[in-house]
N, C-alpha and C positions, 0 to 999 in steps of 0.2 A: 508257406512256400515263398519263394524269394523267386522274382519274377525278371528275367534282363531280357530289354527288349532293342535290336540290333537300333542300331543308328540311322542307318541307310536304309530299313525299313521303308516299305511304300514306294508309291509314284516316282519314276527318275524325270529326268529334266523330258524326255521326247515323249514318253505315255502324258504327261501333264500337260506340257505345248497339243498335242493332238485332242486331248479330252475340251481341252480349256476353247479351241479353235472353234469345234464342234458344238461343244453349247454357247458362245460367241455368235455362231452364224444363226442358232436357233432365236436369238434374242434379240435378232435384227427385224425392223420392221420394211415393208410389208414380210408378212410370213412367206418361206418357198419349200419346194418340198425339196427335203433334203437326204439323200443315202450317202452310206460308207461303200466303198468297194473294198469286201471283205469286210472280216473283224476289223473296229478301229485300232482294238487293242486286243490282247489274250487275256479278257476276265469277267464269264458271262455275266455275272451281276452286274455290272456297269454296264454293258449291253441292254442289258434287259432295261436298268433306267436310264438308256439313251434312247432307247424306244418307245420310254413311257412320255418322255420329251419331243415324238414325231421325227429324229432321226434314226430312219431305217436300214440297216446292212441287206445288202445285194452282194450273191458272190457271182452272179452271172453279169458281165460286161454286157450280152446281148436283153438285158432287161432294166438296163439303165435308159430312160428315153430323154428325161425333162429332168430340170429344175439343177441343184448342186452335190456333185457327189465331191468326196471328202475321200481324197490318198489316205489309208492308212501309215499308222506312225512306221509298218515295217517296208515302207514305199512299193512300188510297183516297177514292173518293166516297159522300155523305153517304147515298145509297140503295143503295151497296152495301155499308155498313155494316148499314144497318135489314134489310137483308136477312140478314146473317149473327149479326142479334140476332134476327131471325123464327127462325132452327135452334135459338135456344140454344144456341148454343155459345160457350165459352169463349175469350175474346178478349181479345187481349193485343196493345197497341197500339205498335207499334216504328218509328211517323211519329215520321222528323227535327221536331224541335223547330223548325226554322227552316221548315220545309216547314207545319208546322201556324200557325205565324205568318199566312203565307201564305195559309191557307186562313179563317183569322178576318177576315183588312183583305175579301178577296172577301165574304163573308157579309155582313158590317157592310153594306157597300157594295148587296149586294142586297138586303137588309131595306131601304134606303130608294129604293131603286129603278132603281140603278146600271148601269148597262152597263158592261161586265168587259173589257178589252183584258189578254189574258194573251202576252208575248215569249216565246215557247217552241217546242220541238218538239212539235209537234200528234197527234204519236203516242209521246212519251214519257210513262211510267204516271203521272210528277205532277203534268203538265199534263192529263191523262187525267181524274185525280182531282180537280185544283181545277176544272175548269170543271162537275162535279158542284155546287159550291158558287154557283154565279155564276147563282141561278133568276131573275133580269132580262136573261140573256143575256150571251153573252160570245164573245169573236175571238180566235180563237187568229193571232198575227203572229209567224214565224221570221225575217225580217229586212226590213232596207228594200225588197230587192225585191220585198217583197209589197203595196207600198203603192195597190197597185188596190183591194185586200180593203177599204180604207177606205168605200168606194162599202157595203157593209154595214152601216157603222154608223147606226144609227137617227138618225135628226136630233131634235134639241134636248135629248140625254138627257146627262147627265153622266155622266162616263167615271173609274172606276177600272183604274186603269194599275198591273199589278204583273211581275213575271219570273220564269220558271219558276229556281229559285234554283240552276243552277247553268249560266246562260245567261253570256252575254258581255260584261262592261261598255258596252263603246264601241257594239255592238249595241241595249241598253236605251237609249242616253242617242238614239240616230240615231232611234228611232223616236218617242221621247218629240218631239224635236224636230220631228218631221215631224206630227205628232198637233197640237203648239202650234202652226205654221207654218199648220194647217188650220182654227183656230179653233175647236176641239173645247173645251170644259170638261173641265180634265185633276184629277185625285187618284194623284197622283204616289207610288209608294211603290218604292224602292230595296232589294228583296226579294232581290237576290243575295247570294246566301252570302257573309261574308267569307274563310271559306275558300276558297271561289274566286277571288275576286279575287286574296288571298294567290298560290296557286296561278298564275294563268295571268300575272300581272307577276313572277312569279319566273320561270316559264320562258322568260319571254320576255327577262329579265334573263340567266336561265343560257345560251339558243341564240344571242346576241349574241358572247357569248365564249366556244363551241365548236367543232371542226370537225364535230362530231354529236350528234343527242339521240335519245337513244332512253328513248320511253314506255312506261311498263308499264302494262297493265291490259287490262279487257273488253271486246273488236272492238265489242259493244254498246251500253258505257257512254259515255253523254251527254257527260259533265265529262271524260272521257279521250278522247273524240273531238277536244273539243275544243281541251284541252291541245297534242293531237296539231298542229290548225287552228296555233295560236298558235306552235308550236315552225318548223312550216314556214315561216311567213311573216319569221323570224328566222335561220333556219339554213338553209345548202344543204341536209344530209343531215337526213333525221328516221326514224325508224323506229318503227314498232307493236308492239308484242309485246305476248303473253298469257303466254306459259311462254320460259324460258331454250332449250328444244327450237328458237323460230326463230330464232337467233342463230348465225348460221354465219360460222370464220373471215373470208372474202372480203368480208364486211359490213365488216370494222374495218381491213379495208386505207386505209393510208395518213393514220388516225387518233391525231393526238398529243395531241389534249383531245376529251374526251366527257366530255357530259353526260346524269344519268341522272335521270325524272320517273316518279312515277305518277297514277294518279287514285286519284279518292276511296275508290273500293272494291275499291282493289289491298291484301292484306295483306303488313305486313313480309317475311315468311317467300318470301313471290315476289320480292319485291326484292330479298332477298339473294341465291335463287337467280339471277338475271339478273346482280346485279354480281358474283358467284363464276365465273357462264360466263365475263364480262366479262375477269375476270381471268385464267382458264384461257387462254383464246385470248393476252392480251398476252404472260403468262409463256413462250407456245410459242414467239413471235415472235422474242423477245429473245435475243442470244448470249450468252454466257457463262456467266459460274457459277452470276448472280444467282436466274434460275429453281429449279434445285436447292436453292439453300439456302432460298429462299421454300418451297418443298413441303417440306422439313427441317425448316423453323421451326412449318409448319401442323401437319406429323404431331406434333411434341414437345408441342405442345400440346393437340391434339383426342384425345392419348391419353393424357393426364395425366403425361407423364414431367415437364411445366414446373410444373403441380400438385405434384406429387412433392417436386418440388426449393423447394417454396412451404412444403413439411407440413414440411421441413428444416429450411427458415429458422425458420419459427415453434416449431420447438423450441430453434433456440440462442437466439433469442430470451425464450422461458420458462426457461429455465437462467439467464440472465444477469438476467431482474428475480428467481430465485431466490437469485442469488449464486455458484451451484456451476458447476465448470469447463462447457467447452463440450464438451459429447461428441460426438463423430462416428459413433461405436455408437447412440445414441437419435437422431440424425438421420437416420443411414439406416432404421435399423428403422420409424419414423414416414413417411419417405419412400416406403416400399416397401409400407407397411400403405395409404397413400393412394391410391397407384398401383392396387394390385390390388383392393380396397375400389370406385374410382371405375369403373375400367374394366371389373372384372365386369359392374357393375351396368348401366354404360352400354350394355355388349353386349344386356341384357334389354331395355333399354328404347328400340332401335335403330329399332324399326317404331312405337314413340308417336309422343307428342308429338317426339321429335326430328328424326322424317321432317321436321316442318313448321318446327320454328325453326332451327336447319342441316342443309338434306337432303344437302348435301357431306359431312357427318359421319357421317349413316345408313348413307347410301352406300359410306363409307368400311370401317363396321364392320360391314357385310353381307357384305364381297368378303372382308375377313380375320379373320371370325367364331374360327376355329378357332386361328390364329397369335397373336389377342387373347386368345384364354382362356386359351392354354397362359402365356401371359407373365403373365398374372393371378394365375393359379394358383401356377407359381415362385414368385412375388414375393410372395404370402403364406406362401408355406413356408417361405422366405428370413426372412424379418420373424420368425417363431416360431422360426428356429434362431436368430436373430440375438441375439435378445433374452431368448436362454436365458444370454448372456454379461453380461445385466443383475440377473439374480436369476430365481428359477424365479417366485416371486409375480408379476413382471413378464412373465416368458413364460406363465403362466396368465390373467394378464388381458387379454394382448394374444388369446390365442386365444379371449377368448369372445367379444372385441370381433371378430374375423375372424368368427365362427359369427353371429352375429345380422346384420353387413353383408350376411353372402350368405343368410341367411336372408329382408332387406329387402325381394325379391320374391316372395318363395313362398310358395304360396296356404294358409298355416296356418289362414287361419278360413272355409276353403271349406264346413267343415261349420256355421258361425252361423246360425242362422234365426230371426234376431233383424227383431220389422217395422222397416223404415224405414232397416235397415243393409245395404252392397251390400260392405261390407268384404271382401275374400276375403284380402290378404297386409297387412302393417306400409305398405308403400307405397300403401296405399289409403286410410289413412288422412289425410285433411284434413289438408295442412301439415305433414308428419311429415317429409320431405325436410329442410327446412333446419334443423332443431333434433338431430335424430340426425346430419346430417353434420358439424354445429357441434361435439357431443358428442365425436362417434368424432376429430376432430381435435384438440380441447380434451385428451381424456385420452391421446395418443398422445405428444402434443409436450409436458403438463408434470407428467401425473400416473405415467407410466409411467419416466419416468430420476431421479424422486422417490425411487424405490422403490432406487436402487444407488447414491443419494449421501446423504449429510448433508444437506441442507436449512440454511443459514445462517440465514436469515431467519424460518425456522423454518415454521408452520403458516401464519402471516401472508402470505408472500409466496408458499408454495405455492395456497392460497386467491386473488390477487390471477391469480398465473398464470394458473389456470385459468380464470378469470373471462375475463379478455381476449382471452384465448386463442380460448373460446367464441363472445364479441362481436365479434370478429376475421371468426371464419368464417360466421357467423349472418349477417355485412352482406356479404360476399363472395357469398355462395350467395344471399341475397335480392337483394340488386343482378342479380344472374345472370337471376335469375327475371321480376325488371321488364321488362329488356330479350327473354324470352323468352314474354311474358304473351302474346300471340297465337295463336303454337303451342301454347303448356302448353294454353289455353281451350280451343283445336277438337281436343288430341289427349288430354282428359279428364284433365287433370291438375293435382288440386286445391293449388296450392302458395300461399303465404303471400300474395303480390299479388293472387291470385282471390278467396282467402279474403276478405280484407278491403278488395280494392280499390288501385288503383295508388297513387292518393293519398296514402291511408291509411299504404301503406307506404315513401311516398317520407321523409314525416313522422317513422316511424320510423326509418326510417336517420340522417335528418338527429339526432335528438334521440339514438340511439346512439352519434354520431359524438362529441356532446358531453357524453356521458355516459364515453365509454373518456378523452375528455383528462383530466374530472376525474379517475376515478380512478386514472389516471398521476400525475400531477399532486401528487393527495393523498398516492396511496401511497409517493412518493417523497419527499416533503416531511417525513412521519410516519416516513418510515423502516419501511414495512410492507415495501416491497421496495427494491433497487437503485436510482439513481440514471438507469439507462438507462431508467426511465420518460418523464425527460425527452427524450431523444433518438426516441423510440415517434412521438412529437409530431409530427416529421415525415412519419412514416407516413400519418399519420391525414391529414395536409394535403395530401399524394398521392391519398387516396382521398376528400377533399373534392376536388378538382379531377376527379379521373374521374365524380364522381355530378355534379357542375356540367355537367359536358360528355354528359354521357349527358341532365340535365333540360332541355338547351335543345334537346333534340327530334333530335340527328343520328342517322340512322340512322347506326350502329356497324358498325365488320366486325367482323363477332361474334367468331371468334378472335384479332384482333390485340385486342381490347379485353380479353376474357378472358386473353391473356398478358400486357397490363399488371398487372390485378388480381394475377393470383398475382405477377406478379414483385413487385409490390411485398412480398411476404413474402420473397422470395428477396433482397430489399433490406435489410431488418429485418434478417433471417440476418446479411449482408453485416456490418452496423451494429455486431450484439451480438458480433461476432468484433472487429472496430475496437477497441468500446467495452472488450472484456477486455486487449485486447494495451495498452491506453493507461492503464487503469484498474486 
């Protein structure tokens, strides 16, 4: 089955700002109690884990007393604002930016005396809201059919025309036209989202050339209803969904192209679950091998053996810009320290944030908790006999580097009573994930086979190693994290993209990518290290094409992406074994 999955999929820019706000305020210290008035968004699952995070929805104003209630993103009305500024209470505005646009053209419009034609659902909370704003009156109109409602409008008064913003192009423009047709005095203002529009001509582009679409998101939600509207009138089959649970094989009978949408306040982490069911069911379908080795390829990698084989590469890599042979002893030993390093930890952190950004993974390492830990366990045992073959100072510091990884989640400063710190283990600490994983791999792969060879290049090129080595993995584990910022947000987990913002850190990446060429570049030029800096070059150009492909917005399947990443170290590997045998 051949799988297309819309672009504009997921979160728009105002469900993300209101979600992102929301769990912001929860991560502030001291803790306060926190409600939404209303839904924050239209998509109970994220409710439900905004709740498990201690922000609670209130739909009654009169039982708001204390602490910080939170506008939802489809804003509110201008008196039941003055009302939750009569409690005092702390208020935190999380109306879409385009929804508040919205609510400014009405205003304007009623300050000089305006009669308000709003295109919307008359019982959706943002049409709910703007017609708060519209004190010369105002019509709420859902489509042409409504056009008796006209008989309401006041005669001689000039009309402000706007659209609940996340309504239906061809719907705004019918009624505009019927409004002009009636000789009404129109102020015309073209308030739909462009993300909508984006939205609903793409799915109607994608359900032209499928045999099914199936939408994800809130039975509730507006802009997913009408995704839904749009996908039917294109496609024979369409289907609804809120969770992967209603997708039963018999659905995809007979299905050779499907297409997959959501709305606006579907998060990633449910779309991947849905195209994961997706693909569960096609793999069952199928004869032959293909299946099996697809579930081979997923485990080697959701259990870090293709990691593993990634910490390998990047040590013959660090050997070969050091000069000294390639070892097969400091690859496995780095292999094995990776393996068991990643996978312990992952087993701890199975009911986080990972339940949300691949719940197939959680899943995975909740049924074989005890089979994961024992291979964990070996595999660092393995690494400390291993590497007792490389010098004992080499087996002493690979074991304290093993004692602090599994030390990464345990709760050392549960005794702190420090104000303002919630610190309990190393892993709680802000950002601490990707610069200790950059570390523990940095000195596995070029500081630790240092220690049982000469060094040619001397301190120069062991210094360069590591360097890279570090920047290597610091952009692989942040890359990880962008595409996982959803889940990390709602399963409290402060990593480097939260910290500073996705932006922020795309910026980053980008400006380290041309930071490792130079100092390939330089250091090979100088003669600080080997000449295979050149050949690195390529690397880097591989993982400029994955961060291009990841910033124009596709949602990824998360372990095929993830096994390109590492492979391309297991490429590197490949390279610096070429580069000796030729060299």
């Amino acid at each position: 089955m051949r799988i297309s999955i819309a672009k504009t999929a997921g979160f728009c820019m105002g469900v993300r700002r209101a979600v992102d706000m929301a769990l912001d305020l929860n991560r502030q210290n001291p803790p306060m109690p926190i409600v939404t008035y209303g839904p924050l968004i239209h998509n109970p699952q994220t409710l439900d884990l905004l709740e498990s995070r201690g922000i609670k929805q209130q739909n009654s104003l009169e039982a708001i007393e204390v602490g910080t209630v939170v506008i939802r993103a489809h804003g509110i009305s201008p008196q039941e604002r003055l009302r939750l500024e009569e409690k005092k209470l702390n208020i935190v505005d999380a109306t879409c930016p385009r929804v508040t646009r919205v609510q400014a053209l009405i205003n304007k419009h009623a300050q000089k005396g305006h009669f308000c034609i709003i295109v919307g659902d008359e019982d959706h909370p943002e049409v709910r809201g703007l017609i708060g704003f519209a004190t010369s009156g105002a019509l709420v109109i859902s489509g042409p059919q409504m056009i008796e409602r006209f008989a309401n409008i006041p005669v001689g008064m000039d009309l402000c025309v706007v659209a609940q913003t996340t309504q239906e192009p061809e719907k705004f423009e019918q009624i505009v036209k019927l409004l002009k047709d009636k000789g009404f005095k129109l102020n015309v203002y073209k308030t739909i989202c462009d993300s909508t529009r984006k939205r609903q001509n793409e799915v109607k582009e994608l359900a032209q050339g499928v045999d099914m679409v199936i939408v994800v998101g809130g039975k509730g939600s507006g802009n997913t209803n009408r995704l839904t509207d749009v996908a039917t009138e294109n496609c024979r089959r369409v289907l609804h969904v809120e969770t992967a649970d209603e997708i039963h094989t018999t659905d995809l009978f007979g299905i050779n192209r499907l297409g997959v949408t959501a709305g606006a306040s579907t998060p990633n982490w449910q779309i991947r679950s849905v195209i994961e069911k997706i693909k569960q069911i096609d793999l069952s379908q199928r004869p032959g091998i293909w299946p099996k080795l697809r579930d081979m390829l997923d485990i080697t990698i959701m259990t870090y053996v293709w990691a593993a084989l990634g910490g390998a590469g990047l040590t013959m890599v660090c050997s070969t810009l050091q000069g000294n042979p390639v070892g097969f002893s400091p690859a496995i030993v780095t292999g094995l320290f990776v393996f068991s390093m990643h996978l312990l930890n992952r087993i701890q952190e199975r009911s986080g944030a990972l339940r949300f950004n691949t719940p197939e993974i959680a899943l995975f390492y909740s049924k074989y908790e005890v089979l994961l830990s024992v291979f964990g366990s070996v595999s660092a045992i393995m690494a400390i006999i291993l590497s007792y073959t490389m010098g004992l100072d080499s087996m002493l510091m690979l074991i304290g580097m093993i004692i602090t990884g599994m030390l990464y989640p345990a709760p050392l400063f549960k005794w702190l009573q420090i104000p303002g710190i919630k610190w309990k283990a190393l892993k709680d600490i802000p950002g601490s994930k990707t610069p200790l994983v950059a570390l523990g791999w940095a000195m596995a792969a070029a500081i630790l086979p240092a220690f049982s060879v000469k060094t040619i290049f001397g301190l120069s090129a062991l210094s360069i190693s590591f360097l890279v080595a570090t920047l290597l993995v610091f952009w692989r584990t942040s890359l990880s994290d962008l595409i996982d910022i959803q889940g990390d947000r709602i399963g409290g987990r402060d990593t480097i993209p939260i910290i500073f913002g996705g932006r922020v850190t795309e910026r980053l990446l980008s400006i380290l990518l041309i930071f490792l060429s130079l100092i390939l570049i330089v250091s090979s030029m100088r003669n600080y290290a080997t000449n295979f800096g050149y050949v690195l070059l390529l690397n880097l150009l591989i993982f400029k094409f994955l961060f291009d492909f990841y910033r124009r917005g596709h949602l990824v399947d998360r372990l095929l992406f993830e096994g390109f990443i590492d492979g391309n170290f297991v490429l590197a590997g490949i390279f610096s074994l070429i580069f000796r045998l030729v060299f």
